[in-house]
C-alpha positions in Angstrom: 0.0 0.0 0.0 2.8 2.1 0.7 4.3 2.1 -2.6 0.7 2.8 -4.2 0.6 5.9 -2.2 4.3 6.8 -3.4 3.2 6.1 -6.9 0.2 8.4 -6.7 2.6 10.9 -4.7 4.7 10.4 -8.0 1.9 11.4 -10.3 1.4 14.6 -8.4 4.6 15.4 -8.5 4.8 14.7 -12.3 1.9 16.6 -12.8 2.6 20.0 -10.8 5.8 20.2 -12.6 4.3 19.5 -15.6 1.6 22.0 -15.5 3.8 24.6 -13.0 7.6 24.7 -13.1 8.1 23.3 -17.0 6.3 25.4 -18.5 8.4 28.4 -17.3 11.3 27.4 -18.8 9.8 24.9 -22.0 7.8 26.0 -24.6 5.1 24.1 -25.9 6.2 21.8 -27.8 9.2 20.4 -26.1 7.2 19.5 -22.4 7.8 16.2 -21.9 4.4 14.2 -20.7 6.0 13.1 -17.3 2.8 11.3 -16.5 2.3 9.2 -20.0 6.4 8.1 -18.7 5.1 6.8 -15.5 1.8 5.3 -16.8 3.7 3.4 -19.3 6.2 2.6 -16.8 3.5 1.4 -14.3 2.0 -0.5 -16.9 5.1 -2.7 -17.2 5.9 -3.4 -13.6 2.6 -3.4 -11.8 -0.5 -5.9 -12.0 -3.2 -4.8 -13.9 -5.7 -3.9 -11.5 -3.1 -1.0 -9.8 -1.9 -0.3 -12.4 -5.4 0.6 -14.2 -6.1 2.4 -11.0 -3.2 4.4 -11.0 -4.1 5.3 -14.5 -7.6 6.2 -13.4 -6.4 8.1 -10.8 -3.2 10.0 -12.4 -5.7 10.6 -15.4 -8.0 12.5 -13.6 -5.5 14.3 -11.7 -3.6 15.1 -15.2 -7.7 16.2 -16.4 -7.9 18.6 -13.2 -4.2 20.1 -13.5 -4.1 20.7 -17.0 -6.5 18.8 -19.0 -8.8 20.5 -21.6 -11.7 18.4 -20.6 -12.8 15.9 -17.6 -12.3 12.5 -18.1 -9.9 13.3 -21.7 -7.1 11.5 -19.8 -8.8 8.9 -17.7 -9.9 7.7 -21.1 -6.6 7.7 -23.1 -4.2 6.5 -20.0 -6.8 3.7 -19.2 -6.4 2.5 -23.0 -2.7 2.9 -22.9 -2.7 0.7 -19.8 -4.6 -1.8 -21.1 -2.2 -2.0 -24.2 0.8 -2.0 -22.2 -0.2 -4.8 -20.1 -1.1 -6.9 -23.2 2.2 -6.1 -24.7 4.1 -6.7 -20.8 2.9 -10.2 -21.1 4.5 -11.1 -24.5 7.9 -9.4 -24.2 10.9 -8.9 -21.5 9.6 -6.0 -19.6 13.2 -5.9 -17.9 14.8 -4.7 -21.2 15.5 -0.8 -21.3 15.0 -0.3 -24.7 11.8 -2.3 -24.6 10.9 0.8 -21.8 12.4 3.7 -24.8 10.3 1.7 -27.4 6.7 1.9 -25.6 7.3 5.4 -24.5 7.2 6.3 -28.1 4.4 4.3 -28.6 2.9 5.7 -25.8 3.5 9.2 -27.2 1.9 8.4 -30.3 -1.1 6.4 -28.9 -1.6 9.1 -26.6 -1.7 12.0 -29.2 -3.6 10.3 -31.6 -6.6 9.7 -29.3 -6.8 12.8 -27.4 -7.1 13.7 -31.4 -9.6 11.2 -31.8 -11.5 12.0 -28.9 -11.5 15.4 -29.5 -12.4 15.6 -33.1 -15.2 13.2 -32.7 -16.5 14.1 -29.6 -16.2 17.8 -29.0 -16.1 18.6 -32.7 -12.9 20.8 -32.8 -11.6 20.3 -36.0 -8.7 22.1 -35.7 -7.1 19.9 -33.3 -5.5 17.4 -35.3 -3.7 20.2 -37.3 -2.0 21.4 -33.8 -1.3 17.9 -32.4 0.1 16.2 -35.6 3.2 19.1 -35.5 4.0 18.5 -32.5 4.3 14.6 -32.2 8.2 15.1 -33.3 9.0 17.5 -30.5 7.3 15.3 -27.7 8.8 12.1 -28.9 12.1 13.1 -28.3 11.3 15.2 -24.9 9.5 12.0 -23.8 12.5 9.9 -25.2 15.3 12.6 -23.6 13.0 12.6 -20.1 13.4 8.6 -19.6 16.7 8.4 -20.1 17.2 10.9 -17.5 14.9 8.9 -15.1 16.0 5.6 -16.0 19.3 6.6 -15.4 18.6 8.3 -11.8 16.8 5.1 -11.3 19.9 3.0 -11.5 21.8 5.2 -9.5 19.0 4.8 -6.6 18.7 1.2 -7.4 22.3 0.4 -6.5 22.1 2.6 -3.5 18.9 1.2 -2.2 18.8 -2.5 -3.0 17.2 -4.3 -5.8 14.0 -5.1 -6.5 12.3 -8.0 -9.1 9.7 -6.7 -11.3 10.9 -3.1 -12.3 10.3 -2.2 -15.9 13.7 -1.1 -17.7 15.9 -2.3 -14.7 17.8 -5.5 -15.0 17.4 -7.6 -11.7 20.1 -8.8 -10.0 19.6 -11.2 -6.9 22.2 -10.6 -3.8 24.0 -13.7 -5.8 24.6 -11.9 -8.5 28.6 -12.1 -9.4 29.1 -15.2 -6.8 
C-alpha cells in the first residue's frame, strides 16, 4: 500500500511540474508528458488492477491540472494501460530499450486519441492540425525525459537495494557475481 501511495505521490509530483515549473522554462512543444512516462512505466511493472487504478487516478488528476476536458485522460491512460499490459505479457519487460520503445508508442497512442476524442467528440476540427506538428518535438522530450529517469533510477537502485519486477531495470539477486 505504501508504494501505491508513493506512486500516486509520484503522479502529483509529475503533474505539478508538468503544468507549473516546466512550462516556465519549455515551450510548448518540447514538455515532456511526465505522467504518460510513468503510466507506461506502471503498466510494465505493476498488475493490472493497480496499475489501471493508478491510470484512473493519475488521469483525472492530469484532467484537473491541466486537462482541456474531464475524463480526456482517464480515457486515453486507461487504453494505454490496457495495451501495455497486453504487450508486458509477450515481451521482456526488464529490457530498457523495450521501456524507450513503448514510451514512443505511448507518445503516439496518446496524441492520436486525445485527437480522436477530440475531433469526434467535442467537434474541434482544428485539433488534429496542432497535435500532428508536435508529435516530433514530444517524442524526443519524452525519449530525452526517460533516459534521464532511467538513469537516476539505476543510481537509486544500486544505493537502495534491488527489486524484481521493475520495468527497464535488469534484476540482479544478492547472488549476483558469486
Amino acid at each position: 500500500m505504501r508504494g501505491f501511495f508513493l506512486i500516486l505521490f509520484t503522479g502529483m509530483l509529475f503533474a505539478l511540474l508538468q503544468s507549473s515549473v516546466l512550462p516556465l522554462f519549455l515551450p510548448p512543444n518540447w514538455r515532456p508528458n511526465l505522467i504518460l512516462i510513468l503510466i507506461l512505466y506502471l503498466g510494465l511493472s505493476e498488475n493490472l488492477s493497480r496499475a489501471l487504478i493508478a491510470g484512473l487516478l493519475l488521469g483525472a488528476i492530469q484532467d484537473s491540472f491541466c486537462g482541456p476536458s474531464l475524463g480526456l485522460y482517464v480515457s486515453v491512460y486507461l487504453v494505454i494501460v490496457l495495451a501495455t499490459r497486453v504487450l508486458s505479457e509477450q515481451l521482456n519487460t526488464e529490457s530498457p530499450p523495450l521501456l524507450l520503445l513503448l514510451i514512443v508508442g505511448g507518445t503516439l497512442v496518446q496524441n492520436l486519441l486525445i485527437g480522436f476524442y477530440l475531433t469526434v467528440f467535442a467537434e474541434t476540427a482544428p485539433v488534429l492540425h496542432v497535435l500532428l506538428p508536435a508529435i516530433p518535438q514530444q517524442l524526443l522530450t519524452n525519449l530525452l525525459f526517460t533516459a534521464v529517469l532511467l538513469f537516476l533510477l539505476l543510481r537509486f537502485q544500486r544505493r537502495f537495494g534491488y527489486r524484481s519486477g521493475l520495468a527497464g531495470l535488469n534484476y540482479q539477486s544478492k547472488r549476483h557475481g558469486t
